[in-house]
Every structure is written in C-alpha cells, then in structure tokens.
Backbone bond lengths (Angstrom), bond angles and torsions (degrees), N, CA, C in turn:
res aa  C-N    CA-C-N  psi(-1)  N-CA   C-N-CA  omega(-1)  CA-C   N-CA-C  phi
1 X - - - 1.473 - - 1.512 109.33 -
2 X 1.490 120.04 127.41 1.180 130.50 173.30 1.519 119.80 -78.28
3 X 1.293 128.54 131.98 1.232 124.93 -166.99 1.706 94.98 -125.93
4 X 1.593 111.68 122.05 1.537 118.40 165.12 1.399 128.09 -40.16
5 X 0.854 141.08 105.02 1.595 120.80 -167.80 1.846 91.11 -107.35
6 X 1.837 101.94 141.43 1.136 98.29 -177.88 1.470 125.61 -67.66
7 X 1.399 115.70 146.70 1.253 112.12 174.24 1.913 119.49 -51.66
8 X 1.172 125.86 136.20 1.245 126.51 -171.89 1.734 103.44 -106.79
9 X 1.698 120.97 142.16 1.429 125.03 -149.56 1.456 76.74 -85.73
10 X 1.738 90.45 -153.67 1.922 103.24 -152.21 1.379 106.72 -68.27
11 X 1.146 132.83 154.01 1.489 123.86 157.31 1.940 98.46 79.70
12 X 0.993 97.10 5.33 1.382 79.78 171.48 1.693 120.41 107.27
13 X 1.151 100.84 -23.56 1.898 144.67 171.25 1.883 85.18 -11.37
14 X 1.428 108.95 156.03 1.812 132.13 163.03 1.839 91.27 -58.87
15 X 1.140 106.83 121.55 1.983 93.97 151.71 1.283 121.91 -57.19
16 X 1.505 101.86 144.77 1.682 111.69 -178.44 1.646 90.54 -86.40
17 X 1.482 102.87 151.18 1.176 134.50 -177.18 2.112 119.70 -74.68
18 X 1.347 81.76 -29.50 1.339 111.86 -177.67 1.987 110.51 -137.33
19 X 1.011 107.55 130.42 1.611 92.48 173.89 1.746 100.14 -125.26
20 X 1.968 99.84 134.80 1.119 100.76 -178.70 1.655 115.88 -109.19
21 X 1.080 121.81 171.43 1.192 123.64 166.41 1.741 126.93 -35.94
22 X 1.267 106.92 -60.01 1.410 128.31 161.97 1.591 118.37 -67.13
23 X 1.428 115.86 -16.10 1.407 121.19 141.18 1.509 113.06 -66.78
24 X 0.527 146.07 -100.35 2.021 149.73 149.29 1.559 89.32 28.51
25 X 1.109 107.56 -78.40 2.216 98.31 -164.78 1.272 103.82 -61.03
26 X 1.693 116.55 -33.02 2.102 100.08 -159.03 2.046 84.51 -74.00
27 X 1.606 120.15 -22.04 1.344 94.97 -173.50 1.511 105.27 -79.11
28 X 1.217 138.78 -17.73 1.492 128.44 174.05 0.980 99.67 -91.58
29 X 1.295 140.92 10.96 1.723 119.00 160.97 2.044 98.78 -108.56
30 X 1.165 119.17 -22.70 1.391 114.23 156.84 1.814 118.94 -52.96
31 X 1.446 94.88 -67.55 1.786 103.69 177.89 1.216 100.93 -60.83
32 X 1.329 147.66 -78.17 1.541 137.94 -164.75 1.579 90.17 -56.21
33 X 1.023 165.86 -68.24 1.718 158.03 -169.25 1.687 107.37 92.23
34 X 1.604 74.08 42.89 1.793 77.62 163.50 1.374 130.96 -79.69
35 X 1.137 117.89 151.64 1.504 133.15 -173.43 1.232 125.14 -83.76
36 X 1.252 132.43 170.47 1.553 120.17 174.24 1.798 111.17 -69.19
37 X 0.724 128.56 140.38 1.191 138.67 -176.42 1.351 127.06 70.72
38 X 1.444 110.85 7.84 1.473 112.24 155.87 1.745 136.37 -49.95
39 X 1.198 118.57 169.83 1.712 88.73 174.80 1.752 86.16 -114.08
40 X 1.474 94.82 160.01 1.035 129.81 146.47 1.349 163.23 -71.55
41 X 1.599 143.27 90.40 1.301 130.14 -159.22 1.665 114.01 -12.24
42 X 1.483 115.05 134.80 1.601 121.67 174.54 1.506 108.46 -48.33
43 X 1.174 121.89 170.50 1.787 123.89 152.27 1.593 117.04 -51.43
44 X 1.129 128.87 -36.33 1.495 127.07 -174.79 1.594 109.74 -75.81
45 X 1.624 102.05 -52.87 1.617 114.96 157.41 1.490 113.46 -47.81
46 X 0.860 126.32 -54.57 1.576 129.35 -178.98 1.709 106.27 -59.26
47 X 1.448 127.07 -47.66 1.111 116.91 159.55 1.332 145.24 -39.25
48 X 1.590 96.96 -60.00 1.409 112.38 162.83 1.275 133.05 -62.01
49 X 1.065 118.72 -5.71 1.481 129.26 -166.96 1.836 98.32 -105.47
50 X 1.596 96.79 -55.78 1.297 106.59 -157.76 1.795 110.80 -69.66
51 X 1.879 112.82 -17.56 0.993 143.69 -167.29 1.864 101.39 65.96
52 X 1.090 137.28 30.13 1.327 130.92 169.96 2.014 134.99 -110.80
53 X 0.791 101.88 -177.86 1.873 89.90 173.59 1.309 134.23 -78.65
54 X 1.087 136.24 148.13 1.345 135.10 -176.78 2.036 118.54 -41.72
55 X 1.694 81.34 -39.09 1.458 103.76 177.26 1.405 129.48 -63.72
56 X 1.413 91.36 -25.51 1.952 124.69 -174.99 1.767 92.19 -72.83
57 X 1.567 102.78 -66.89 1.367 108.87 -169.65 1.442 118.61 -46.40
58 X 1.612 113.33 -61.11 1.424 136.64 167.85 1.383 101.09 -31.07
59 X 1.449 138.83 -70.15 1.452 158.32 -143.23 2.098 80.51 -71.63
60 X 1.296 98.20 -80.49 1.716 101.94 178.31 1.533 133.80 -34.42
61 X 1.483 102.09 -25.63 1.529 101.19 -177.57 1.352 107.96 -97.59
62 X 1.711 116.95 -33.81 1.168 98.23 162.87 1.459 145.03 -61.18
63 X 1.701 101.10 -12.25 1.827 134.89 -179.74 1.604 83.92 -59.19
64 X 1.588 113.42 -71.87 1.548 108.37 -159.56 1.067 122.16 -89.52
65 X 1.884 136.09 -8.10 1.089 114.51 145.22 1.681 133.52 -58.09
66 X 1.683 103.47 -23.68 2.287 99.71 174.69 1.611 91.54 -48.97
67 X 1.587 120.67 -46.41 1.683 116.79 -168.00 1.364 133.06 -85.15
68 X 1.471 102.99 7.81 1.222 100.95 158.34 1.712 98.80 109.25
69 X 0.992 111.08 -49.40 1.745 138.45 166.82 1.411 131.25 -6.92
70 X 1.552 85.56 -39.82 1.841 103.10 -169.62 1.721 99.64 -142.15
71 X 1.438 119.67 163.49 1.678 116.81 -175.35 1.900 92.28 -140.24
72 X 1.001 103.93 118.25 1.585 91.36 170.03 1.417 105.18 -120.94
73 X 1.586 105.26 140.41 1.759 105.71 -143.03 1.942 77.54 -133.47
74 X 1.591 114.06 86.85 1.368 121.36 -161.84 1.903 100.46 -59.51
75 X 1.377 122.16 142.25 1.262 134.04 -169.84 1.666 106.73 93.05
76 X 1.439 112.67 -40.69 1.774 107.76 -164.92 1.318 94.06 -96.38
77 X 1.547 136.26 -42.40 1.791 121.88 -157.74 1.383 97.54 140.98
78 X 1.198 79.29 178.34 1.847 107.20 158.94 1.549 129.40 -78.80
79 X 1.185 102.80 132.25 2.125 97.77 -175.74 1.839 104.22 -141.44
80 X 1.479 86.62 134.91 1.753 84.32 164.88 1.571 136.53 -35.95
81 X 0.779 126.20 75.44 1.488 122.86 -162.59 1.502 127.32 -47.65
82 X 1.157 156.09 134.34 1.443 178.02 -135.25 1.687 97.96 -55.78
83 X 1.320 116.03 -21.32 1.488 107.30 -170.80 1.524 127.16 42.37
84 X 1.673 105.32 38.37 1.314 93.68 -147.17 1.838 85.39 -98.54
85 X 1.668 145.71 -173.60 1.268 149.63 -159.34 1.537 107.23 -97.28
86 X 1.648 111.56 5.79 1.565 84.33 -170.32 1.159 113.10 -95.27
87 X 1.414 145.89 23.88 1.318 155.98 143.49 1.824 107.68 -61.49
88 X 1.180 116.70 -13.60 1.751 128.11 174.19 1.207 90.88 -83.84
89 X 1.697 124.82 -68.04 1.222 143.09 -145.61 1.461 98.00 -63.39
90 X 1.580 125.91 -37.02 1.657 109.98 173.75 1.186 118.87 -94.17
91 X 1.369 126.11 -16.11 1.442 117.50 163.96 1.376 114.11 -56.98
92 X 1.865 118.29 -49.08 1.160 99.47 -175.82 1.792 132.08 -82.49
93 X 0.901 98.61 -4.60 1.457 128.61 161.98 1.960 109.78 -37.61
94 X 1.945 81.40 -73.30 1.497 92.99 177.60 1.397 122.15 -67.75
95 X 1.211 110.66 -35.77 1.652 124.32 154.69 1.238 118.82 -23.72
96 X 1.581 100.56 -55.28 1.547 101.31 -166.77 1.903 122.17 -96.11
97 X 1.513 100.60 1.53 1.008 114.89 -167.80 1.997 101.55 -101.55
98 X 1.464 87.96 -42.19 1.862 103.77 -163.24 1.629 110.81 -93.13
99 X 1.672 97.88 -15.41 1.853 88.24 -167.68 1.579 104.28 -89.91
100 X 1.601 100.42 154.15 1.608 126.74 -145.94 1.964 91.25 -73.42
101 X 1.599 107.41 135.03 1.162 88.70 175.64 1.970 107.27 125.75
102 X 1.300 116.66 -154.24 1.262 105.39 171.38 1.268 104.08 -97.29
103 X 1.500 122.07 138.45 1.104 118.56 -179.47 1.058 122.86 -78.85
104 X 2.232 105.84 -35.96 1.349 98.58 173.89 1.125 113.68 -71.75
105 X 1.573 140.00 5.81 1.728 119.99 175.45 1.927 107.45 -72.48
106 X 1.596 96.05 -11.17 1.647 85.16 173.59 1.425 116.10 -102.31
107 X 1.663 109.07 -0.06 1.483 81.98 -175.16 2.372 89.80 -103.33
108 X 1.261 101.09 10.08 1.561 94.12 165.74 1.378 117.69 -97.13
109 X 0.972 94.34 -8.41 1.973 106.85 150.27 1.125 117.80 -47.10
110 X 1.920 98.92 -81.23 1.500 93.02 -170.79 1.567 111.06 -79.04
111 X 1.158 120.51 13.25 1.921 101.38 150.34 1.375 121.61 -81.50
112 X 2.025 112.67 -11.66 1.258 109.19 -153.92 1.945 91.63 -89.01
113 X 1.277 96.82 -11.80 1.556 111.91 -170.28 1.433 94.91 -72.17
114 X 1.080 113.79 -50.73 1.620 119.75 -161.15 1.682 118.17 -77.64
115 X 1.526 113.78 -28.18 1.280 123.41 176.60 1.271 93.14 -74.66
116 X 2.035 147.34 -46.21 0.965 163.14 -147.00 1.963 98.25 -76.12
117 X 1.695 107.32 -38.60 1.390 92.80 177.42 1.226 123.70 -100.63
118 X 1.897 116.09 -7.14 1.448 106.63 157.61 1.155 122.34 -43.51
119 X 1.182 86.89 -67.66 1.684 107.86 -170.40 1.400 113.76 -52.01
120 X 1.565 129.87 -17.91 1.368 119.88 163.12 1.232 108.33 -73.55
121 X 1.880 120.82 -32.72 1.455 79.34 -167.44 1.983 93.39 -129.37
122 X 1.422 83.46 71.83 1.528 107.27 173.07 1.954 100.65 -78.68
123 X 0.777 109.60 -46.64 1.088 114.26 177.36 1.416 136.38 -46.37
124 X 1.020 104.91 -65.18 1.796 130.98 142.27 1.762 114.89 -53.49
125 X 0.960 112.46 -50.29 2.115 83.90 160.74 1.032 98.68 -60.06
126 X 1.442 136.28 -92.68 1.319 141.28 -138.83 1.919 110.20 -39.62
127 X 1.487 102.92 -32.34 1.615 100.63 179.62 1.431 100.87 -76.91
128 X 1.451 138.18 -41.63 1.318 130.49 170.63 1.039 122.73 -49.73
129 X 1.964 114.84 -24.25 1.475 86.44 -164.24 1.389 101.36 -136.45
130 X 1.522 108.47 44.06 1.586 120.75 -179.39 1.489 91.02 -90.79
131 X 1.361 74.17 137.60 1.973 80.94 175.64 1.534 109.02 101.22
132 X 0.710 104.37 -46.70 1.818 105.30 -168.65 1.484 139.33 -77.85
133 X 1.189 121.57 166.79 1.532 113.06 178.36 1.570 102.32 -119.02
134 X 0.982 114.76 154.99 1.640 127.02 -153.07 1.302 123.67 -141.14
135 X 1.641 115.01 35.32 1.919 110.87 -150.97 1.594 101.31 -66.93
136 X 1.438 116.40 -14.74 1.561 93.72 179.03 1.584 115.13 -71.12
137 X 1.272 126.16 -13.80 1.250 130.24 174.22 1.357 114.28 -92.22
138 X 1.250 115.98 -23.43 1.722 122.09 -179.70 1.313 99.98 -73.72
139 X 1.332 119.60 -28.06 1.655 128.83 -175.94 1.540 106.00 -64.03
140 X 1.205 88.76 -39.45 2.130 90.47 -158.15 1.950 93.84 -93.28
141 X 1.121 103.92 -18.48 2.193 111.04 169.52 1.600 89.59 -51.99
142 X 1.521 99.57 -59.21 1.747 104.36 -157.40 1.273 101.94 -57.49
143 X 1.491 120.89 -60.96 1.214 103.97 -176.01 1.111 147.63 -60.06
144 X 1.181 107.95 -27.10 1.625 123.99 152.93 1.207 123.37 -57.16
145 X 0.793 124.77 -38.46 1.552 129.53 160.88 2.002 120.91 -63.35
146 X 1.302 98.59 -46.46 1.405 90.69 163.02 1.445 118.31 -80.17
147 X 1.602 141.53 -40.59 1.336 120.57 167.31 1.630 109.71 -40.63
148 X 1.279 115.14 -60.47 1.630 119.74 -169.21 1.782 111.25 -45.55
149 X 1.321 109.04 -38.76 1.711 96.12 172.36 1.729 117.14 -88.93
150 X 1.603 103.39 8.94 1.503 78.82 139.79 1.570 112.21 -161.86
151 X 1.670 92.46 81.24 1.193 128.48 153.56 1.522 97.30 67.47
152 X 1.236 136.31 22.31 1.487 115.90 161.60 1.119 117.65 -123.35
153 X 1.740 107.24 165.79 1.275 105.32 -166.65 1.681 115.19 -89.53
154 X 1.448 108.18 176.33 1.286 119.56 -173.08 1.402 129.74 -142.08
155 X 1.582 109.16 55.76 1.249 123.35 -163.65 1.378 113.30 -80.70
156 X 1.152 126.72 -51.29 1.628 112.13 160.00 1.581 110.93 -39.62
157 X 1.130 118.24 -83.79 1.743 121.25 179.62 2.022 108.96 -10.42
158 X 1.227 106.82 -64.85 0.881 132.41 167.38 1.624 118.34 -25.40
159 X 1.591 90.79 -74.81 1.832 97.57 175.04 1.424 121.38 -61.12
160 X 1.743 101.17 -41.14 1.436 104.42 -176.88 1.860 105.44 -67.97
161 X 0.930 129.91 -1.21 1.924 142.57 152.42 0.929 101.58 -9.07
162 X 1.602 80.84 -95.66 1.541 126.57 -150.47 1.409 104.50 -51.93
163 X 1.578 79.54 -59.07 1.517 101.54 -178.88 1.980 124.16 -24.25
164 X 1.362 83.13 -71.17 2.001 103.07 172.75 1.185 95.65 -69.36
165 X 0.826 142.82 -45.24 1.684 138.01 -170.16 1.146 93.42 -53.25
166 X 1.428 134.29 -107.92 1.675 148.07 -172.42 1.501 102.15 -43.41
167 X 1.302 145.73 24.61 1.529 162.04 173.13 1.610 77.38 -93.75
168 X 1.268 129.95 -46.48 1.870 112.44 -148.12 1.306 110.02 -93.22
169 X 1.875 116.64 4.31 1.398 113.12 170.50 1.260 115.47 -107.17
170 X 1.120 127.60 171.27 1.151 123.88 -175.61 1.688 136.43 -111.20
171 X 1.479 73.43 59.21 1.950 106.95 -167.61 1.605 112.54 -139.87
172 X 1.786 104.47 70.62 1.567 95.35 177.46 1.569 125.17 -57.15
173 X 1.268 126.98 -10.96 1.030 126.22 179.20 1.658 124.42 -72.69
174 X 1.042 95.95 -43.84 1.269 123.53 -179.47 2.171 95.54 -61.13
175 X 1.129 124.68 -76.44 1.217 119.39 145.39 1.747 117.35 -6.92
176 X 1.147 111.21 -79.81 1.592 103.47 -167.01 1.513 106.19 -72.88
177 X 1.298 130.13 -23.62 1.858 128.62 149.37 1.411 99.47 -46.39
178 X 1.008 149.91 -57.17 1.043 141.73 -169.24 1.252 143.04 -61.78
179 X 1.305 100.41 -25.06 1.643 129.93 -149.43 1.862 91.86 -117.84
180 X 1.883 107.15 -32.65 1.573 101.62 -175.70 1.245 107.03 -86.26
181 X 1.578 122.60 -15.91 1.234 118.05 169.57 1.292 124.15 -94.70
182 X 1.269 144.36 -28.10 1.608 125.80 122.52 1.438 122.59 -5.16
183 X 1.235 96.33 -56.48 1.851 90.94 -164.28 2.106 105.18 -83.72
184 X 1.302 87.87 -10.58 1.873 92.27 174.74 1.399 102.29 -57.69
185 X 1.647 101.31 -64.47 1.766 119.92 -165.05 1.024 101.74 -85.41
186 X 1.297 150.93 26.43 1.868 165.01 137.97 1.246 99.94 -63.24
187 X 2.025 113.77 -58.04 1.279 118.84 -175.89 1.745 120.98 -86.14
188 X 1.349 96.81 -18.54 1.636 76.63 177.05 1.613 104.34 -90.42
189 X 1.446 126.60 -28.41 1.250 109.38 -145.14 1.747 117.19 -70.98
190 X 1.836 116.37 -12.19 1.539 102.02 161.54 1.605 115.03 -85.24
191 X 1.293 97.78 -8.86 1.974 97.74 167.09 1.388 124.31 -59.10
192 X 1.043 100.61 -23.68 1.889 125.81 -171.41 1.125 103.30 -89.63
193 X 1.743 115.10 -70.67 1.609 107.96 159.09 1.587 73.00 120.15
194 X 1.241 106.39 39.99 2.098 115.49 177.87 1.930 84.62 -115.06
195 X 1.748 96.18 126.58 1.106 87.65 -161.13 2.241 80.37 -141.52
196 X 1.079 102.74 105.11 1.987 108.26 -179.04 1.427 112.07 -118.87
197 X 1.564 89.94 53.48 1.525 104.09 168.58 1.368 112.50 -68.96
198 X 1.381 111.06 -49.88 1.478 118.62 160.47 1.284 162.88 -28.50
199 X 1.422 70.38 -17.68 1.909 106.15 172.65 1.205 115.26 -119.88
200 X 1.279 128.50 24.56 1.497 134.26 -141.92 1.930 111.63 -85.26
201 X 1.086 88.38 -43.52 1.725 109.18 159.84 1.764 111.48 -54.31
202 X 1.202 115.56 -53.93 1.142 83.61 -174.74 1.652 130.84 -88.22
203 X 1.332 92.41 -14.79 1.424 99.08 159.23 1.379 121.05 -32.74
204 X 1.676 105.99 -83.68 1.506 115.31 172.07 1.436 112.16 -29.65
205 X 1.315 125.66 -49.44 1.191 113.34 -160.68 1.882 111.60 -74.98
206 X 1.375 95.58 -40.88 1.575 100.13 175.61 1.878 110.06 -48.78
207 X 1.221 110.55 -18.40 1.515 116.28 -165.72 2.071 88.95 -70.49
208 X 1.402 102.31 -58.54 1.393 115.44 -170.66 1.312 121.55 -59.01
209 X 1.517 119.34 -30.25 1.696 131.32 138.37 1.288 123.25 -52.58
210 X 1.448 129.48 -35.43 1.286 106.82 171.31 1.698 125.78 -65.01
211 X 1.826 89.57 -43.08 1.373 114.19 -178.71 1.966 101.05 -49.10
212 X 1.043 110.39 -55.89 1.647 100.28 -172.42 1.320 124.54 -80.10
213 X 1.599 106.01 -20.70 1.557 102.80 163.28 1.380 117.91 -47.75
214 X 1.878 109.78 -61.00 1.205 119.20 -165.90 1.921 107.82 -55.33
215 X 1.619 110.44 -27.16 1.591 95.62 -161.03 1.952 86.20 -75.70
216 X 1.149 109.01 -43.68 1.269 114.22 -162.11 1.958 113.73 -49.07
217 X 1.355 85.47 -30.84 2.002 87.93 171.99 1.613 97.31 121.63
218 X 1.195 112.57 -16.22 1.772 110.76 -167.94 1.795 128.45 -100.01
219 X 1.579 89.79 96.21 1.133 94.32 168.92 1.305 169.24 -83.51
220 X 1.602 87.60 9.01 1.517 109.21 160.91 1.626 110.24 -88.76
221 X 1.233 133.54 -12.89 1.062 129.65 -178.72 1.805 97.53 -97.89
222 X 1.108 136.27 -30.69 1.749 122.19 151.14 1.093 107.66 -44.75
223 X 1.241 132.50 -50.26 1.554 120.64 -149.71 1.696 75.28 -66.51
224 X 1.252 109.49 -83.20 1.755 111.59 -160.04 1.265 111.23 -18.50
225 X 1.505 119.27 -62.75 1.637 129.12 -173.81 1.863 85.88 -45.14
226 X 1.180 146.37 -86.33 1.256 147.59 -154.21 1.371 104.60 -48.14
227 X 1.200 122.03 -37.69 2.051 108.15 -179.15 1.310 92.97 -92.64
228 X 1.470 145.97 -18.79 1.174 114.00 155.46 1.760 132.33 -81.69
229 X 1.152 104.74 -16.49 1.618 105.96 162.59 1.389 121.68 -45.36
230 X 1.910 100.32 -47.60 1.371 95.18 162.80 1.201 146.44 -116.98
231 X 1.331 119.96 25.88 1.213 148.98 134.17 1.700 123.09 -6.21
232 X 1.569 123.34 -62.36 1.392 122.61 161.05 1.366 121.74 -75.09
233 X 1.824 133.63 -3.92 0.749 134.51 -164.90 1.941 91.70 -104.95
234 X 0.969 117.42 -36.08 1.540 128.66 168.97 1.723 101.42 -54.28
235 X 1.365 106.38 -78.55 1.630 116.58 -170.26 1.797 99.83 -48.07
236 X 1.246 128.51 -36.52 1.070 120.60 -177.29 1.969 109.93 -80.83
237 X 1.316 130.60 -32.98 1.288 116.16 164.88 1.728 107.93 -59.57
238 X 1.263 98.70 -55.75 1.681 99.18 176.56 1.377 126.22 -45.62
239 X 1.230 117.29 -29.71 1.770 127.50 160.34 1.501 114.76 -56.26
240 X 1.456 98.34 -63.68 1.764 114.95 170.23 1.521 105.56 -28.97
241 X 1.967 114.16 -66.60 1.204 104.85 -149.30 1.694 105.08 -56.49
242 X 1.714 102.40 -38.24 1.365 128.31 -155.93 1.880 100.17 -44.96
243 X 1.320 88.50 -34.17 1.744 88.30 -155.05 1.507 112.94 -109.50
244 X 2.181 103.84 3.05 1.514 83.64 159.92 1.199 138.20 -108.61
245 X 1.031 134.09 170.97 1.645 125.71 -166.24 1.855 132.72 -43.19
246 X 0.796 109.48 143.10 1.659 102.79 -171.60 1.510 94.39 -96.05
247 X 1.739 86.42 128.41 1.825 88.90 179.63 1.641 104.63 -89.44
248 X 1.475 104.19 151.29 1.086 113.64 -179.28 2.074 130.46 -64.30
C-alpha cells in the first residue's frame, strides 16, 4: 500500500497544513530567488500560473505588502518588497502595549531581548573595533552626553549607536534585530508612561564605555558598559511597575 506523503514547501520547508494564495507567491519568489526589488509576474500572470482569481491574487498582495513581502509601485507592477523588520516592530509594539496582564513585563522583555543580543555579539564588536578610531561614534557619545546635561533626550543619537556600532560586524541581521527592538521600546515606553529621564546621564555615559572598551580590546569591560547602559532603563520600568495600581 502506497501512502501520499505530503508535499514539503521550498527548500525543503515543514508542509503547510493549509496552502494560501499568498503562500503561492512567497513560494515563487523563494524558488525563482528573487531579490528585493525584482518584479514580479502581473495579476493576469499571477492568475494563470497560480490557477486562482483575480480576487485571490488582490486579497494576497495586499497580505504581503502589511509584511513587508511584496512593494506595489502603482503605474509600474508588482516588486519584491524591502523585507525589511518593521512589520515585527508593530506587532511587538502592540504586543507590548495591548497584551492582557502587565504590560510592562512585556516591554522588560523586549529590553531583556536586546541586552541578550549585545552581549552575544559583544565579542565580535570588540574584535572589529580593537585598534581603531571611530569619530562618527565619538560624535553621537558627545552628543548624548551634552543633550543629557541638560535634561533632554537623545533617541535618535542613541539608535544611530547601535546602529553604526553593529555596522562593523559582519552580521546585518543581527543589526536590524537590534535596531527593531530599540525602536519597539522607543514606542512603547511613553505608552506605558516609563519615563528614565532621570537617569539620563548615565546612560550617555555607559554609551562612551562601551565605545572605548570595544576600541581598547576589552571585553569584559563591554559587557559591563552594556548592563550598565541598561541599567536606568531597567530601574525605571521597575519604578513604573512599582507605582502602578494593583488590579483587583
């Protein structure tokens, strides 16, 4: 007796349980190994190919452009879209704002996420950037340091960090994890009403410790600079939780 075995997705992939329309294109843009900004079969092509309705197609592209997936550039077609994380960046956002429960236990998540991937690849800056001089980062230390003594914040400065910082390994991904979870806890933390203005100094300064550990070669002194970077951003959710109301 012959037994069907399910078909398995691209590359070898678990079979989907269900296959959708908008499943159908991410597998011809997997198998063809298209790129971001490639084009894509038309709607009529997409029909014929895909064997489904115009309505099917329509319904699907709008599925994978919310994700980033697909780009429809009205007059030219359809194009692979940017694949870029900020379809993560608002789920977890809303995640951390909407899910049942404490909210700040999710948005000390995603800091616990984010201290979790320095520190993996603490290692890897510090070998990139032993030895070196770095004024585009000494630039954004300074400035952070001067908003912080008088009392404002410096959240661009900030992103653009990390940002150039994890630019010197050779793991963009790791970078845009980084950079989408920043910008999560950017967005929830006046939603929350978590507010570490108060600590604002030392922030900046922990930025300027990481920066010289890493040129200097020492990587036990990065790691430190990194749990103290976020150090007031912790004590300040932990204040938050402390002081809001206990539901009944």
């Amino acid at each position: 007796m012959v037994v069907d075995q399910p078909v398995r997705g691209p590359f070898g992939a678990p079979p989907r349980i269900e296959t959708t329309t908008a499943d159908q294109i991410k597998d011809l843009i997997l198998l063809g190994r298209l790129r971001p900004g490639d084009p894509l079969p038309t709607e009529t092509e997409l029909c014929a190919s895909l064997g489904v309705s115009r309505s099917s197609v329509r319904e699907a592209v709008r599925t994978l452009v919310a994700l980033d997936i697909v780009e429809v550039r009205h007059g030219h077609g359809t194009f692979v879209g940017q694949l870029s994380l900020a379809p993560l960046v608002e789920g977890l956002v809303f995640r951390g704002v909407l899910s049942p429960g404490d909210n700040l236990s999710s948005l000390r998540e995603v800091v616990e996420v984010r201290i979790g991937l320095d520190l993996a690849m603490s290692d890897r800056v510090v070998d990139a950037l032993r030895g070196t001089e770095n004024p585009d980062l000494e630039e954004l230390v300074a400035q952070m340091e001067k908003k912080s003594q008088h009392g404002g914040d410096f959240f661009e400065e900030d992103r653009a960090f990390h940002a150039l910082l994890l630019s010197h390994i050779d793991n963009a991904l790791v970078g845009q994890l980084v950079t989408a979870f920043w910008d999560v806890h950017a967005a929830v933390l006046p939603l929350l009403g978590v507010t570490p203005s108060d600590r604002l100094d030392d922030t900046a300064r922990a930025h300027g410790l990481m920066l010289r550990a890493a040129q200097a070669g020492d990587v036990e002194a990065y790691r430190e600079a990194v749990i103290a970077h976020y150090g007031p951003l912790r004590a300040a959710i932990e204040d938050a939780r402390a002081a809001a109301p206990v539901s009944s």
